[in-house]
DOVO-915090 format. One record per residue (C-alpha): residue in one letter; x, y, z. Coordinates in steps of 0.02 Angstrom, whole numbers, padded with zeros to 5 digits, always signed. Layout:
! DOVO-915090
AXYZ ...
This chain:
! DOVO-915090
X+09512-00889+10008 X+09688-00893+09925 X+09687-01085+09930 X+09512-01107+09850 X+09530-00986+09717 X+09703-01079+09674 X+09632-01261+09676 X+09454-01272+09732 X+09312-01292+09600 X+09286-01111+09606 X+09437-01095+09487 X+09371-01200+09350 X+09185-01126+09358 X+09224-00926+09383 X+09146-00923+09546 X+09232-00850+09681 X+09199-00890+09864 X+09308-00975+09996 X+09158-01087+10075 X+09212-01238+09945 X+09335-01397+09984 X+09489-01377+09943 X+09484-01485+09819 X+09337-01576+09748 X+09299-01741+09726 X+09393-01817+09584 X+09244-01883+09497 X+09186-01702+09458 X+09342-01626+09431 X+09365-01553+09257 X+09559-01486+09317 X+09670-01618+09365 X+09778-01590+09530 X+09949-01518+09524 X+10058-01697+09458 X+10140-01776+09595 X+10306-01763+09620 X+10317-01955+09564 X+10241-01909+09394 X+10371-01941+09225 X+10337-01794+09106 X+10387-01868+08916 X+10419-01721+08782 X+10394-01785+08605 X+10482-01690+08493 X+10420-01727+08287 X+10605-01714+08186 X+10645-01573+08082 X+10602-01551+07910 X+10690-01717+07814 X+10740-01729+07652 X+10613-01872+07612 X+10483-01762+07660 X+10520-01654+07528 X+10573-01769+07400 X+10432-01874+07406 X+10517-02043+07458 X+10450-02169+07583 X+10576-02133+07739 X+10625-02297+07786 X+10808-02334+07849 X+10853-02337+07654 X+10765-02187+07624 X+10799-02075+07758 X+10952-01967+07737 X+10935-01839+07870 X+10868-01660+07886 X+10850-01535+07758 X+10934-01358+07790 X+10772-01296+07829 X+10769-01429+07958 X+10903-01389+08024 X+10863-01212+08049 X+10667-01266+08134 X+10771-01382+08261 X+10892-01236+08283 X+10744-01118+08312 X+10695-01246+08443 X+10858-01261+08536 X+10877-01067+08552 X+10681-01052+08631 X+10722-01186+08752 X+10899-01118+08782 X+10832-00963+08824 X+10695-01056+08944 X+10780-01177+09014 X+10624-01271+08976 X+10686-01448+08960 X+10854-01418+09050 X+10891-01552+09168 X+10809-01685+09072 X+10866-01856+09159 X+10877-01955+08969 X+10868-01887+08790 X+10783-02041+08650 X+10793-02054+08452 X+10717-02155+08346 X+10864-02236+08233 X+10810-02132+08081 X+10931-02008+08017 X+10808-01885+08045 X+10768-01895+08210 X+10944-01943+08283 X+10986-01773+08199 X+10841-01662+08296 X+10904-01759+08465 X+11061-01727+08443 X+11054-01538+08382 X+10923-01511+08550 X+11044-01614+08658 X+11159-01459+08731 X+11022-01356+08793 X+10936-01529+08889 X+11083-01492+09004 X+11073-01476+09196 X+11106-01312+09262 X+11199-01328+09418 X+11181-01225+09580 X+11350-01130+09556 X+11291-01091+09385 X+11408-01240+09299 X+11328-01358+09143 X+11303-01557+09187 X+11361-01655+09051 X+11261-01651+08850 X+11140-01797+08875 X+11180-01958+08762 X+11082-02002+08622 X+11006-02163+08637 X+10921-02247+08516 X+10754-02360+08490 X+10692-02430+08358 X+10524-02437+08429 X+10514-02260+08424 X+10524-02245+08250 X+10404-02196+08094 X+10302-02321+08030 X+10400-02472+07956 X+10391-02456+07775 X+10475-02652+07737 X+10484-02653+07551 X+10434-02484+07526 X+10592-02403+07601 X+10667-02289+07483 X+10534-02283+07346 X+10459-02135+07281 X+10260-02141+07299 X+10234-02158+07118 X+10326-02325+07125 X+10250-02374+07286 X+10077-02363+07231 X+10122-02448+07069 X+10198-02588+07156 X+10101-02608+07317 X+09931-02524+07276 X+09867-02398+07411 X+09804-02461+07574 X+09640-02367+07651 X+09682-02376+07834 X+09534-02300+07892 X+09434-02466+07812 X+09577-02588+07813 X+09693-02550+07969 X+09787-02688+07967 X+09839-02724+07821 X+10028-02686+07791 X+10095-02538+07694 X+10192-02679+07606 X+10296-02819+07616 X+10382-02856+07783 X+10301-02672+07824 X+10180-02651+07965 X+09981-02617+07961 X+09925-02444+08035 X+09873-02524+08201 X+10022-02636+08227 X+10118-02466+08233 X+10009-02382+08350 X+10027-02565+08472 X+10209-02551+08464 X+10233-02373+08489 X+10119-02390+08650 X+10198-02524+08702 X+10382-02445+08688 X+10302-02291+08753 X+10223-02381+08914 X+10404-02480+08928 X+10516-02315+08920 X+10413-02232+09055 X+10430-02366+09144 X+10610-02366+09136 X+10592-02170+09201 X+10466-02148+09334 X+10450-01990+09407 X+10595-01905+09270 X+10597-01795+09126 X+10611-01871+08962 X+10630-01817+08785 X+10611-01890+08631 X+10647-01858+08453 X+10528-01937+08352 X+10397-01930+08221 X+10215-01858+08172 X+10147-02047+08179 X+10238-02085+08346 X+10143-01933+08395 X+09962-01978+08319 X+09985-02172+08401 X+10011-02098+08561 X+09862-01980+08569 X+09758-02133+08500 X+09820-02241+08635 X+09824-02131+08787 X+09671-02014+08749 X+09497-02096+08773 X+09471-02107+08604 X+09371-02235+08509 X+09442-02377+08435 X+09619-02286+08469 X+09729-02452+08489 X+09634-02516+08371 X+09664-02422+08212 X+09540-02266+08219 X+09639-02129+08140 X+09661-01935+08173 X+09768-01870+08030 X+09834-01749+08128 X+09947-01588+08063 X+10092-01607+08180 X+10234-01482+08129 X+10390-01510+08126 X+10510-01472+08279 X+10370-01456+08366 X+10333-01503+08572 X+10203-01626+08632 X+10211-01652+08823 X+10131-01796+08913 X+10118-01802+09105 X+10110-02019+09168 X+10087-02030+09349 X+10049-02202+09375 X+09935-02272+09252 X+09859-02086+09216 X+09914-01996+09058 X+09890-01832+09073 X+09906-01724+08899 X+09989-01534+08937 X+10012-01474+08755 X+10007-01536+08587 X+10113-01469+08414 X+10180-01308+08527 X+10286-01244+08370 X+10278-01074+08431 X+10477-01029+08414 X+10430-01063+08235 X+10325-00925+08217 X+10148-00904+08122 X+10097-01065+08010 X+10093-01038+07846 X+09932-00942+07778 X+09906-00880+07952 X+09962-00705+07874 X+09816-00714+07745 X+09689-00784+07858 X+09711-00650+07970 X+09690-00508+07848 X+09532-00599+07756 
């Protein structure tokens, strides 16, 4: 009875009774099994909030100049939840993209990604290591102008209707970012089969890979979700094999209540 109610059918419909398989068959399921042990679990973590966010300039590697104090402080609020966890400890590699902003968020999570040995002593900080193909959107000519001049010089693309035309200039098109973050995402798994691995990144690294690895339409090939990923916040993918499993999206709870939440609750 134990058994069934932990991983028979029974546990995803409410109804008890230890008659059923212990599992049934996979084309019905609407639980996955328990990963196996072979399974990589990736941790996307979106940057802190960045100076370019706030100053309204396109965050290239010209226009990126690293984390605003309050950025700081969400990362910080991140490292203390997990520190107190142990949530992530252990992880077997730690990944930035090479903007200032998100080598900053790895590197402020980094101590608390440490292994916890069995007589209580810390395994070495994790190195940062850095990938290009992890990063934001590549802005070409754009980098490091404010979206007034942007717009004045480049127009404004409508990705939902025109997904692959470039931001600008040497930049990329909407889907040619979401193809090479899946394809850097698919390679660094790869490279990590059956380990835990984090990575600072950002909201569109985020968005590509939900497009990609969720069955949504026309995800590789520019659909769009618009998403309202928060900064310092978790997304958790399970791969085992070719199966990408999704355990939690924009978990920002050591951030406390959005903003509004306050209001909405007492309307």
């Amino acid at each position: 009875m134990a058994a069934s109610l932990r991983s028979g059918f029974d546990v995803l419909s409410g109804v008890a009774g230890g008659s059923l398989p212990e599992q049934p068959p996979p084309g019905i399921r609407t639980v996955s099994a328990v990963g196996a042990t072979t399974a990589t679990r990736l941790v996307l973590i979106r940057h802190g909030e960045a100076e370019c966010n706030v100053s309204g300039v396109c965050g290239g590697p010209k226009g990126c100049t690293g984390l605003t104090e309050r950025g700081v402080n969400q990362v910080k609020a991140l490292r203390l939840r997990l520190g107190t966890t142990g949530g992530l400890a252990g992880a077997d590699a730690l990944y930035a993209s090479v903007l200032a902003r998100a080598v900053q968020t790895a590197e402020l999570v980094a101590p608390v990604l440490r292994e916890v040995r069995a007589d209580g002593s810390m395994g070495p900080i994790p190195a940062v290591q850095v990938d290009c193909g992890l990063c934001e959107l590549h802005p070409g000519q754009a980098d490091g102008l404010d979206w007034v001049e942007f717009s004045e010089r480049f127009g404004d693309p409508d990705w939902d209707n025109e997904p692959e035309r470039p931001i600008a200039p040497g930049g990329e098109s909407w889907a040619g970012f979401v193809r090479r973050v899946t394809g850097t995402l698919e390679q660094l798994v790869a490279r990590h089969p059956g380990e835990l691995v984090v990575v600072a990144c950002h909201a569109g690294v985020i968005e590509a890979s939900l497009l990609a690895m969720l069955p949504v339409a026309g995800g590789r090939e520019g659909a769009r979700l618009q998403l309202r990923t928060s900064h310092a916040s978790l997304t958790t993918w399970e791969i085992d094999g070719e199966r990408w499993r999704l355990l939690g999206y924009n978990d920002a709870a050591h951030l406390g209540p959005p903003a509004g939440a306050a209001a909405d609750q007492q309307a």
